[in-house]
N, C-alpha and C positions, 0 to 999 in steps of 0.2 A: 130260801129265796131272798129274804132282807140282806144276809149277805152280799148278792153277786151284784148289787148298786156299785157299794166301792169298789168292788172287783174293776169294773169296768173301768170306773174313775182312774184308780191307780195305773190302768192300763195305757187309758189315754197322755197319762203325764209322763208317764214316760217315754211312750211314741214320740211327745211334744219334746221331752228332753234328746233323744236318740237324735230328730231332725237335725235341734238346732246345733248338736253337739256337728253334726257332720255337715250343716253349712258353716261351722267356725274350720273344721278341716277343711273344706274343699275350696276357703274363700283365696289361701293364697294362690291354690294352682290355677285359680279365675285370672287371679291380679297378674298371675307370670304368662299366663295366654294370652291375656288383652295386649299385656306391654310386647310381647313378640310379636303378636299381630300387628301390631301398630308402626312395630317397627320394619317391620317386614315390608307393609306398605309406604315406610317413608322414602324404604330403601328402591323399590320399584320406583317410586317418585323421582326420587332423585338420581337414580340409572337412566330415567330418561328424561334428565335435563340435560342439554351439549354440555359440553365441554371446549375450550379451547384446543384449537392442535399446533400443536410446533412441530417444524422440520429442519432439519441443517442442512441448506442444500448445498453447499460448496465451500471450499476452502483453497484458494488459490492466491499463485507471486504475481502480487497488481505491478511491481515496481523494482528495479535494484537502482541504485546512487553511489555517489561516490562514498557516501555516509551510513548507509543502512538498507537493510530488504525489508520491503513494506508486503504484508499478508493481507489479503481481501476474506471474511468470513460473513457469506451471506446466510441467515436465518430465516423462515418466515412462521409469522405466529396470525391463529385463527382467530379473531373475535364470531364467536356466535351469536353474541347476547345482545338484547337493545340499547344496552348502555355501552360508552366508552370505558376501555381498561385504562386507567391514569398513567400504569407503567409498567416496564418489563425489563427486571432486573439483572443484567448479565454481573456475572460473578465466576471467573475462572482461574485455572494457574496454565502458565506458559511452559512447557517443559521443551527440550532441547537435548538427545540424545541422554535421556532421564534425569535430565540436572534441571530443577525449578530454578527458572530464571527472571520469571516475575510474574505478580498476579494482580488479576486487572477485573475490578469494579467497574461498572456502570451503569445509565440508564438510557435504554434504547428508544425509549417514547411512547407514547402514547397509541394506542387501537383504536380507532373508531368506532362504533358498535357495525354489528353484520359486516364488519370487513376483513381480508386478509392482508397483510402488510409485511412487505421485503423491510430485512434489517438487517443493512450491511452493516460491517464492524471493521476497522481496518487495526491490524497491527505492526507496529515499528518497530524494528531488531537492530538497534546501532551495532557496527562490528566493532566498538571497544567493548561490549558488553557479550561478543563472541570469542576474540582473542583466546581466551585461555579451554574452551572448547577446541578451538582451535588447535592450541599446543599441546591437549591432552593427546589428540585424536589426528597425530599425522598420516597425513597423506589418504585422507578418508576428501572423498569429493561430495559425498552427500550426505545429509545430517537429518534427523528423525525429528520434526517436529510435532508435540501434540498438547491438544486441548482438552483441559481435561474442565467439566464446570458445569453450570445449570443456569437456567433463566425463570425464575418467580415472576410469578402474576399474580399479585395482589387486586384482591378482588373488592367492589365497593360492598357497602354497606346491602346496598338495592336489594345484593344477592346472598343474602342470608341465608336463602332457602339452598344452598348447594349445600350449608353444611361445615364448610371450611372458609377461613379469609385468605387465602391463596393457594396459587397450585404452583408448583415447582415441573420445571423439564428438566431432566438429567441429561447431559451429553459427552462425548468422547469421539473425539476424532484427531488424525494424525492425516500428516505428509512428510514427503519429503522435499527439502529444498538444498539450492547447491551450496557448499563451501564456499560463498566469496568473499572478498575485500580487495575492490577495483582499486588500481589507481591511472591518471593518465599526464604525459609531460609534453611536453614538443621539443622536435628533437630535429636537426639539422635543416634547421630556417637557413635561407638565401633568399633576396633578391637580386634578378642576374639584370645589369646594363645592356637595355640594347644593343645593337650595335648603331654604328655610324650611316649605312646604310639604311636600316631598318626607319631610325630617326628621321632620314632625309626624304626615304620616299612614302613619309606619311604627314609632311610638313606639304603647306599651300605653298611655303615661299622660301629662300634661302633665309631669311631674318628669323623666322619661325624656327629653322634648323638650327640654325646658330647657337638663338636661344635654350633649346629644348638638351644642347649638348651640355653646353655649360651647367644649368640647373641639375640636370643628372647625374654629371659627373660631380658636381658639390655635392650632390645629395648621397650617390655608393660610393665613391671612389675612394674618400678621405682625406681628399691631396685639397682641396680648399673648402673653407668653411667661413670666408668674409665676404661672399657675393650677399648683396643686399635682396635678391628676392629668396624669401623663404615660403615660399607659395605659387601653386599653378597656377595662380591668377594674376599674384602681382609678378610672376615672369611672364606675362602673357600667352599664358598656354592653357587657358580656359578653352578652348575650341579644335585642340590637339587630340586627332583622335590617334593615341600609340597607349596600348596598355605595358604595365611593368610584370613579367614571366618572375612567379613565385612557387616557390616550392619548399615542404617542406613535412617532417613526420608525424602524425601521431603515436604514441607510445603506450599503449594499455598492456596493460600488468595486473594480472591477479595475483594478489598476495597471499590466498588460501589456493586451497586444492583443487578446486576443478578448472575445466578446460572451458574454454569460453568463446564461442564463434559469435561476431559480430557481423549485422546484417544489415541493410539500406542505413548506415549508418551519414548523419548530417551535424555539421557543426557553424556555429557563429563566432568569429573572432574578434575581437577588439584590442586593439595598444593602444595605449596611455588615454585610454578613453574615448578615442575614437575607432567610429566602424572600420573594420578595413576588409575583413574576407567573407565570405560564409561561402556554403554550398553541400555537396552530397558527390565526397570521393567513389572514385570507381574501383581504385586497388586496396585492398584488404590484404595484406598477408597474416594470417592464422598459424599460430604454432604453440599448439597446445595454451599453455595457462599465458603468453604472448600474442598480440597481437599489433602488425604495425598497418595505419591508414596512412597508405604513401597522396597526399597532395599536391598534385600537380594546376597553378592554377592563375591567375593573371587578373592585376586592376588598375583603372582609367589613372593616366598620368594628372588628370584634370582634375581626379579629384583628391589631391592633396592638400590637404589645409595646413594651415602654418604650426599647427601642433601635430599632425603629422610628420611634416617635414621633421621636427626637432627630433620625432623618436626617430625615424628610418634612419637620421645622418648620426645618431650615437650610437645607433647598435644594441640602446639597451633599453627597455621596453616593460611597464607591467602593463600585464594581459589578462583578459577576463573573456573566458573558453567556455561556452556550454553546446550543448545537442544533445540529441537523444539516438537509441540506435534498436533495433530487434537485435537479441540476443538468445543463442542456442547453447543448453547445454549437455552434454551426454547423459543421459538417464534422465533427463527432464522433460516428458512429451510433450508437454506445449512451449511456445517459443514465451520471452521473458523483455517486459520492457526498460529499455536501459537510458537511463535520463542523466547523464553530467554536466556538472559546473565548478570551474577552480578559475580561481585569481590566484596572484604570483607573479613573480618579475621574472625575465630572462635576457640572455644575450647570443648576440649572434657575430 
């Protein structure tokens, strides 16, 4: 019996040892449980905090010029959160029938907090910077354009808790737009002299006719050019109501591949700095990558001013031509706005 004391003893120590020996084993797979649990619930946490959403809602031709086609790319990005986002960083490359032709940084602006916000982008395609697209790819009327890029959303401080300091949108999207490179001249100007008739029976009085001849005829004919009035006013014909019958073309020419119908097209004229025509032709002749705006059209003898006078009686003229017109082109379903402007001298 005095033996089985220790017995017991030695029993319990090593109970005591076996424990502790197997909470030293079991302590890391506690520590690998806690931390996956832990994180398991950060992740639940943070699955249901918003996120921002981006959309690319369109990509469309805002514009063509005498100088370049202007692309519209509207975006919209979501603010969820109570804070404003400071920024939204667009970052893309422009490609053009797979040839990177530029790539274009910026900064879209700021979110509001709880708001959604349009963010238009526009971009400009000079046609010197198509040219040789151009010459690679005869006689192709439409050209593959696409975007290829992302918008970051750096995120503040505030929001620590998402985990990340920004989130990135990936995007990709393409069109097509037409082959162009407008150009436009004028082309078979005239002003026609009344006649004698005409003159007389819109004159109050034979002195008014008289006058109204001579002036005219100094001013189209070319046969004199020393009568002292250079002016409708100082011939006395501020009050003459006989308009002067003008006519003459428009000349647009695509210099790339596609075909081009022009529509409620309108223009403003100017020589040598003064107004002289505007309006909205009614004949359009169309012929494929050609098109001629025939003008037929008339202005007050009254109002010619003395620097008028000097261009109409030389015949030679700088002119400074713009309008804008709707324009259609085959395979492009929606119509396309056409805006021109050129200065340049000419003669007639």
């Amino acid at each position: 019996m005095p033996l089985s004391l220790p017995m017991f003893k030695y029993l319990d120590i090593r109970s005591d040892i076996d424990c502790s020996l197997g909470m030293q084993r079991s302590l890391p797979l506690i520590i690998v449980f806690l931390s996956f649990y832990q994180c398991s619930i950060i992740g639940v946490l943070q699955e249901k905090i918003p996120r921002p959403e981006f959309t690319f809602e369109s990509l469309s031709i805002k514009e063509v010029t005498l100088s370049e086609i202007t692309l519209k790319m509207v975006t919209t990005l979501e603010n969820p959160y109570p804070v404003s986002l400071p920024k939204s960083l667009l970052s893309m490359d422009l490609n053009i029938e797979g040839n990177r032709l530029s790539r274009i940084s910026t900064d879209l602006g700021e979110i509001q907090s709880k708001q959604s916000k349009s963010l238009p982008f526009e971009i400009k395609i000079k046609y010197t910077d198509l040219i040789k697209i151009y010459q690679s790819l005869p006689g192709k009327s439409l050209l593959v354009v696409a975007l290829n890029g992302n918008v970051k959303v750096p995120l503040p401080a505030s929001l620590a808790n998402i985990g990340q300091d920004s989130i990135t949108f990936p995007f990709q999207k393409q069109r097509e737009i037409p082959a162009v490179m407008p150009s436009v001249d004028i082309k078979n100007f005239k002003i026609l002299m009344p006649s004698k008739e005409e003159i007389t029976s819109q004159s109050n009085s034979s002195a008014v006719a008289s006058s109204a001849l001579s002036f005219l005829d100094g001013l189209l004919s070319g046969k004199s050019k020393s009568q002292s009035a250079k002016s409708a006013a100082t011939a006395g014909l501020s009050n003459l109501d006989l308009n002067l019958k003008t006519e003459f073309d428009l000349q647009f020419e695509n210099k790339a591949a596609s075909d081009l119908i022009f529509q409620n097209l309108n223009y403003d004229l100017k020589l040598g700095g003064e107004n002289f025509l505007k309006g909205t032709p009614k004949e359009i002749v169309s012929n494929g990558r050609e098109s001629t705006v025939k003008i037929l059209t008339a202005f007050p003898i009254a109002q010619i001013s003395q620097g008028l006078y000097k261009t109409i009686q030389t015949k030679t003229a700088g002119f400074d031509l713009k309008g804008n017109s709707g324009m259609k082109v085959p395979g492009i379903p929606e119509g396309i706005d056409f805006q021109y402007a050129k200065t340049g001298k000419f003669s007639w």
